[in-house]
C-alpha positions, 0 to 999 in steps of 0.5 A, a space after each residue: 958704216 957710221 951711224 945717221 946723225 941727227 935730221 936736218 930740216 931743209 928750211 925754204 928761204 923767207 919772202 918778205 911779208 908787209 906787215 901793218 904799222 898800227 899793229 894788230 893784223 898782217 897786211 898784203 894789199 888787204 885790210 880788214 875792216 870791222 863792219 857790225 852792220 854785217 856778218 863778215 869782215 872784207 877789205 875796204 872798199 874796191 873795185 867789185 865790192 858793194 858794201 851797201 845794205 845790212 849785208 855784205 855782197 860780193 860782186 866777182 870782176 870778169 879778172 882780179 889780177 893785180 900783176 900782168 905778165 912782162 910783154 915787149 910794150 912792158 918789159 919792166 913788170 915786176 911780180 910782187 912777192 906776196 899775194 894782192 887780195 885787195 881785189 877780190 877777196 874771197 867769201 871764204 877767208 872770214 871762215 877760214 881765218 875765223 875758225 883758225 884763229 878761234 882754235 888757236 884762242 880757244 887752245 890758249 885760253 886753256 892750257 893754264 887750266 889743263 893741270 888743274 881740277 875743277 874744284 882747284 880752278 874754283 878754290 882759286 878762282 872764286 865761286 861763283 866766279 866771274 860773272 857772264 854780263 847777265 849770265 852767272 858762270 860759276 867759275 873763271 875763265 884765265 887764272 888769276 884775272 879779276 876781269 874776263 880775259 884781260 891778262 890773255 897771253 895768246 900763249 898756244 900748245 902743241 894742239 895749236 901748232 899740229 892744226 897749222 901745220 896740217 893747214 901747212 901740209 895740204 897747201 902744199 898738196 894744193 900748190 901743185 895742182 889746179 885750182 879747187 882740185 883738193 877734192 882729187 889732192 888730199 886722199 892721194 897725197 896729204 896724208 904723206 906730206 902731213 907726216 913728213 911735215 910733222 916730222 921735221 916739226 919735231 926735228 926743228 924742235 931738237 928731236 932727234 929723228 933718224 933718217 935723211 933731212 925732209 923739206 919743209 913748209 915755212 912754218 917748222 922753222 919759227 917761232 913759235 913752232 920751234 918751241 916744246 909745248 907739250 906734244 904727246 910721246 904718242 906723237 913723238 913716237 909714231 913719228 919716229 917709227 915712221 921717220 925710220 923707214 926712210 920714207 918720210 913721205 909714205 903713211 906709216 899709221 893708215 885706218 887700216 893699218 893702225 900705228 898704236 892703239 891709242 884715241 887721244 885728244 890730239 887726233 882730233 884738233 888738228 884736223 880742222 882744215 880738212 874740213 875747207 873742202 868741197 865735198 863733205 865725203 873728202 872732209 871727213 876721209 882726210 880728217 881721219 886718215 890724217 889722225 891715223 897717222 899718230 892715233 890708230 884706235 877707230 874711235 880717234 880718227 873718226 871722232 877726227 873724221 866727225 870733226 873735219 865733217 862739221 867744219 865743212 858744214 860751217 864752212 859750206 854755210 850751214 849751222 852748226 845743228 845742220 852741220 852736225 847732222 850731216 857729220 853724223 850722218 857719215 859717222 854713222 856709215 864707218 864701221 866701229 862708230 858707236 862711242 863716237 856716235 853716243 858720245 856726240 848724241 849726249 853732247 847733243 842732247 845735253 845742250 838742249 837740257 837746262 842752262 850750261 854747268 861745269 857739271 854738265 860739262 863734266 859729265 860727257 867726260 874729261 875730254 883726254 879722249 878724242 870722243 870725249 873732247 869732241 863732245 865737250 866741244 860740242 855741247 859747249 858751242 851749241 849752249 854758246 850760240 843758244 843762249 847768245 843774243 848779244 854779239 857773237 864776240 860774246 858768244 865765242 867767249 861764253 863758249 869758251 869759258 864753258 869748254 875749258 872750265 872742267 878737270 881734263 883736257 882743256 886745251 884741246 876741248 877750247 880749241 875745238 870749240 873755238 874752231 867750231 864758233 870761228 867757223 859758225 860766225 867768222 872772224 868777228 867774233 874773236 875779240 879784238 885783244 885776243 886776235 891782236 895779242 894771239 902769238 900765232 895771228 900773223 901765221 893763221 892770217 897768211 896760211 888763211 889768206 893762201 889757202 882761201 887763194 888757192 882753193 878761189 875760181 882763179 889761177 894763184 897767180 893771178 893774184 899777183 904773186 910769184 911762183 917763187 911765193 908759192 914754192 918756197 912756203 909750200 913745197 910739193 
C-alpha cells in the first residue's frame, strides 16, 4: 500500500458577494454609516430604526425578512445569494465587527516590531518619538513613519489568520443548530471542527498534512490565508499529530489530555470569538479547550479561557473593569490558575499607577508567554481608556501604541489589545484608513455580519439568504 499524498483541501464554491464601489466596507443591503452623536455604527435609516437623540435605538419589526417563500400567487420569488441586514441590524455587529477588526489592526500594527528591541525601536525611531496629541509617548508606533500610523499596511500575522479562522469554525458549529443555540454547540462540537479547520489552513498553505482531505469553511482557500505568515512549529506540530490519526474532526489536545507543554501567545489570540456568547460559563470553557487544541500548559489555556471570558463582558455591555472582574472570578475556580491570576492582578494594578511607559509595559514581561501578553494587553487597554478623553479612535490608538512598543511579542499583545478597545467601543473607534487600508476588512465584515445573523432572535433565513449561503461558507 502506497504511502498517502499530500491532503487536499475540499474548497466550497464561492457565492458571489457585492462589494461597495466607492471602496472601503463590503456591502449586502447594509451600509455603515458613521454618526459622532452615538456609540455605534448602524445602517441608514430603515423600516424600525430611530436615530433621533444622542443615542441610537433600535426598535425590532414584528418580521425583518426581505425574501418570502415561492407560493403559487408568486412563483417566481428569487432567494437572494447573500444575507439583507438593511432591516434589522443587529445590536451586536458593531461589537463584534469591532473587536474582530481591532484585533486584526492591533496584529498588524505590530509585526514590523516583533524582531525588534526596545531600544532598537527608539534608536531608530527617535526619542522621545512621536508625540500622542497632548500626550508624550517615547517611542513610535510603525517603522519608519514621520506621522502616526500613515504608511499603515494592514499587513496580518498568523495571530490574525487562527482568530477568523476559529470565528469560522464555530459558524459552522451554529449553521446546523437553531438559533442563539451556541450555548449547547460549542463545548460539544467546536473544539473539532476548529482543528479540522486549522488543518486544512495549513494544508491550503503547502503543509504537507497526512491523512484524507477534510471540508472546509470559505476562508483556508484565500488569500491572505493562503500565505505563511509565521505560524509556530507548536502549531504545525500538534496539528499534524492530530491530522494522523484520521480523525480530523476529534480533539487531539483537550485540558485534560494535553498535546504538549507549551503556554505560548498563540493560544490566547485566537479565541476572542468564544467570547460572542450568552453565558460567560461557555465563553470561557470554549476558550480554553480551543487553546488546548496546540497549547497544553494549564497556563495557556485559561490565559485563553480568561481572554474569551472578557470578551463576553464587553460584548454583554459591561466595561472592561467590570468584564475583567467577572473573568477573574472564573479564573479563580479552575485549578492551576496562579500565574495567570497574578499575571492579570499586576496588569491590573499597574494601569491604576502613574502615567503609561514602555517600561511598564515591560515589566509585566515580554508577552512570548500567553499570561504575559494577556496581561500587556491588559494594562495597555485600561491605561488607554483611562487616560482617553477625546474620541475613542484616539483611545484605540493610544492603546495600541502602548501594546506593541516593547521587546517581545508584539503582534500578539496588539492584537489582544486591539480586540479588547474594539469590543469596549465598537467599530468606530478604528480610524478610518486602517479600517479601509486592513487586508482582512472585507473577510471580518462578512464573518461578522454572519455570525451576529446566526446568533439574532430570527431563523438565518429570514434574512433573505439561501441555504446554499449558508452551507457552502460554513459546512457542518
Amino acid at each position: 500500500m502506497s504511502a498517502p499524498g499530500p491532503m487536499r483541501v475540499l474548497q466550497p464554491p464561492e457565492p458571489a458577494l457585492y462589494r461597495s464601489s466607492t471602496g472601503g466596507y463590503p456591502i449586502a443591503g447594509y451600509v455603515p454609516s458613521r454618526s459622532r452623536s452615538s456609540d455605534w455604527w448602524y445602517s441608514t435609516p430603515a423600516e424600525g430604526i430611530s436615530t433621533t437623540g444622542p443615542s441610537t435605538e433600535i426598535n425590532l419589526p414584528d418580521h425583518p425578512a426581505t425574501y418570502h417563500p415561492p407560493t403559487q400567487d408568486n412563483p417566481s420569488t428569487e432567494v437572494s445569494p447573500v444575507p439583507d441586514f438593511s432591516a434589522t441590524p443587529s445590536p451586536c455587529l458593531p461589537i463584534v465587527y469591532g473587536c474582530l477588526l481591532g484585533g486584526a489592526i492591533g496584529d498588524a500594527v505590530g509585526v514590523p516590531l516583533e524582531s525588534l528591541s526596545l531600544g532598537q525601536i527608539r534608536q531608530k525611531h527617535g526619542s522621545p518619538g512621536v508625540p500622542y496629541r497632548t500626550l508624550q509617548v517615547p517611542y513610535a508606533l510603525v517603522p519608519g513613519t514621520p506621522q502616526f500610523g500613515r504608511d499603515f499596511d494592514g499587513r496580518i500575522s498568523e495571530e490574525t489568520q487562527l482568530a477568523l479562522l476559529t470565528t469560522e469554525a464555530l459558524l459552522r458549529v451554529m449553521t446546523g443548530f437553531p438559533p442563539r443555540d451556541i450555548t449547547a454547540a460549542v463545548p460539544r462540537k467546536a473544539t473539532g471542527i476548529a482543528q479540522e479547520t486549522y488543518i486544512a489552513w495549513l494544508a491550503a498553505q503547502g503543509e504537507t498534512m497526512p491523512g484524507e482531505p477534510v471540508a472546509s469553511g470559505f476562508l483556508a482557500g484565500r488569500a491572505p490565508f493562503t500565505d505563511r505568515r509565521g505560524t509556530s512549529r507548536t502549531v504545525i506540530e500538534a496539528m499534524h499529530r492530530a491530522a494522523s490519526r484520521q480523525r480530523p474532526d476529534q480533539p487531539l489536545g483537550t485540558t485534560t489530555q494535553p498535546v504538549n507543554n507549551s503556554k505560548g501567545s498563540a493560544a490566547v489570540v485566537r479565541v476572542a470569538a468564544c467570547g460572542f456568547t450568552d453565558r460567560v460559563e461557555t465563553a470561557f470553557h470554549s476558550g480554553c479547550e480551543i487553546a488546548a487544541l496546540t497549547h497544553g500548559h494549564p497556563s495557556a489555556w485559561l490565559a485563553a479561557g480568561t481572554f474569551a471570558a472578557v470578551i463576553h463582558g464587553l460584548y454583554s455591555r459591561l466595561n472592561l473593569r467590570e468584564s475583567l472582574y467577572q473573568a477573574q472570578l472564573e479564573l479563580n475556580r479552575r485549578a492551576g490558575h496562579e500565574e495567570v491570576a497574578a499575571a492579570l492582578a499586576a496588569a491590573i494594578a499597574l494601569a491604576g499607577r502613574g502615567s503609561p511607559t514602555a517600561e511598564a509595559v515591560e515589566s509585566l514581561g515580554r508577552g512570548w508567554t500567553a499570561p504575559e501578553a494577556l496581561a500587556i494587553a491588559v494594562y495597555a487597554a485600561l491605561s488607554a481608556e483611562a487616560i482617553g478623553r477625546g474620541p475613542s479612535t484616539e483611545i484605540l490608538e493610544f492603546g495600541l501604541r502602548l501594546a506593541v512598543n516593547h521587546s517581545g511579542d508584539s503582534d500578539a499583545t496588539g492584537a489582544l489589545c486591539g480586540s479588547l478597545l474594539g469590543a469596549r467601543f465598537g467599530v468606530q473607534c478604528v480610524p478610518d484608513v486602517w479600517a479601509f487600508n486592513s487586508e482582512v476588512n472585507d473577510l471580518v465584515y462578512t464573518l461578522s455580519r454572519d455570525f451576529c445573523i446566526q446568533q439574532s432572535l430570527f431563523r438565518p433565513l429570514d434574512y433573505g439568504a439561501s441555504l446554499e449561503y449558508w452551507y457552502t461558507r460554513y459546512p457542518g
